[in-house]
Each structure stands twice: as structure tokens, then as C-alpha cells.
N, C-alpha and C positions, 0 to 999 in steps of 0.2 A: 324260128319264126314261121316256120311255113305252116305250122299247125291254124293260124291263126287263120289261115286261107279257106279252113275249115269249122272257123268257130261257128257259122250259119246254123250247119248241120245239128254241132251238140248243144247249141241255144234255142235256134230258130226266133222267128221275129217277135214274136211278145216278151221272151226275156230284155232283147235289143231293145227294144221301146219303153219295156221298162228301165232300163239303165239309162235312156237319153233321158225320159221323163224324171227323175229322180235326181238326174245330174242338175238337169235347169232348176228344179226347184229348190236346191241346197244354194244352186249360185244366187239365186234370191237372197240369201243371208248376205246380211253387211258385210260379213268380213270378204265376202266377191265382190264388192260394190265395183273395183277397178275393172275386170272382166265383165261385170254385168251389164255398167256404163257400154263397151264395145257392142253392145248387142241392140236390136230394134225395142221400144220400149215394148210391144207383144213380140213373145218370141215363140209363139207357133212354126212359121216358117222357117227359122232358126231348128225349131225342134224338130220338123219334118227333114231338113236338111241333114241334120247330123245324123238321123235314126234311117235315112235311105242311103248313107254313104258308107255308114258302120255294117248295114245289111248286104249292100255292095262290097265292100271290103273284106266282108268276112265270109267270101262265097255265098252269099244268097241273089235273088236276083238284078238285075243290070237297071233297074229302075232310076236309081239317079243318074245314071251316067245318061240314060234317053232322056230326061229331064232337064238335066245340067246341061251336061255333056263332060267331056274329061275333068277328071276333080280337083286338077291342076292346086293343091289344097294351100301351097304357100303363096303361089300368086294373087290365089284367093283372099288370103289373111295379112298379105303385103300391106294395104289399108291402114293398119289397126297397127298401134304401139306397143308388140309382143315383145316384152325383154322378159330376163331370167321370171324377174318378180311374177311378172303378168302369169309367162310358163308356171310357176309353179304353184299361184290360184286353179288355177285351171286343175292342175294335177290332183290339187288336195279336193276338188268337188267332184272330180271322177272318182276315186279314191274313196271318197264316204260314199258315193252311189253305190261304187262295187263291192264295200262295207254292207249296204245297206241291201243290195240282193241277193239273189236266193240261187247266185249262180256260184258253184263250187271250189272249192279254195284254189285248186290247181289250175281251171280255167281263168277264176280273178288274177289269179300270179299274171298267169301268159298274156290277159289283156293289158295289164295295170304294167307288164313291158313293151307291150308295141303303145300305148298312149305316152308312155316317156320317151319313144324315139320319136312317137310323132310330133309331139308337142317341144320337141328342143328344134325340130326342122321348120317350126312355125316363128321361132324366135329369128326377128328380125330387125332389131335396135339393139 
């Protein structure tokens, strides 16, 4: 997984943004309607949120964290009613994003693995 410390470098931020952007807009479809409900009815800042943390995370720059501050991301999601189900909406709209980009199979593998550790550490019911 350390590669992924690196994904900034072989993406960089327009891919990133296009995967957060792609992601939100699939979750749009009914079959997200449970996940979608968890979110502000505009999800702009929703959308700037995830595409500066993924940016951050995947070695680019520190901007959410001067933002945020620490991304502390299950505390963060403690709120919200994440059980398996929830988890694995979530997955299947990552999932057709990264489907649905033009980032390459090897790197889709390696992200579409750290979003399934992330997203089982987000389960909290």
C-alpha cells in the first residue's frame, strides 16, 4: 500500500477530481439513494472535501489538512449510519467511477484496495 502514498505523482489532481466528480454523480442514481440521503442536498463541499483529502492522501499537497485540519475520517463519519450495506454502496460508486476513468487498470486495482480498507474502517453500526 505504500504505492498509493504515491498515487498524486502518476494521477495528479485532474484525474483526482475527475474520479471524486464521477463518483458524486453515479451516487445520484437511486440505487445510492441510502448513501446519497447521508450527504448535504448540494454536495459541492462534500465534493471539494473528498477530492482535497484523496489529493492529500495520495501525496499531493497538504491543503485539506490546513483546511480541515487532521482528517481524523472515522470520527468524522461516526454521525452517519455506515453498516456493511451502506459500505458497500459506497464501494460499488467508487467502483463504476474507476470504471468509468481513464486511470489505468493497475492503478484502479491499487486504489479500488485502499477505498475497501478505507470504507470497512468507516463502518460503524
Amino acid at each position: 500500500m505504500d504505492q498509493i502514498n504515491y498515487m498524486y505523482s502518476m494521477l495528479g489532481e485532474a484525474k483526482i477530481r475527475k474520479l471524486v466528480d464521477d463518483f458524486y454523480e453515479i451516487m445520484d442514481d437511486e440505487r445510492f439513494k441510502i448513501i446519497r440521503d447521508m450527504h448535504p442536498k448540494n454536495i459541492s463541499s462534500s465534493n471539494e472535501k473528498l477530492a482535497l483529502f484523496l489529493i492529500f492522501r495520495f501525496g499531493g499537497p497538504r491543503t485539506y489538512v490546513e483546511k480541515h485540519g487532521h482528517p481524523r475520517m472515522r470520527m468524522r463519519h461516526f454521525p452517519f449510519p455506515i453498516d456493511d450495506h451502506a459500505k458497500d454502496l459506497w464501494l460499488a460508486c467508487m467502483n463504476e467511477a474507476l470504471e468509468k476513468s481513464d486511470i489505468d487498470k493497475d492503478n484502479q486495482d491499487l486504489l479500488l484496495l485502499f477505498f475497501v480498507q478505507f470504507a470497512a474502517m468507516m463502518v460503524n453500526r
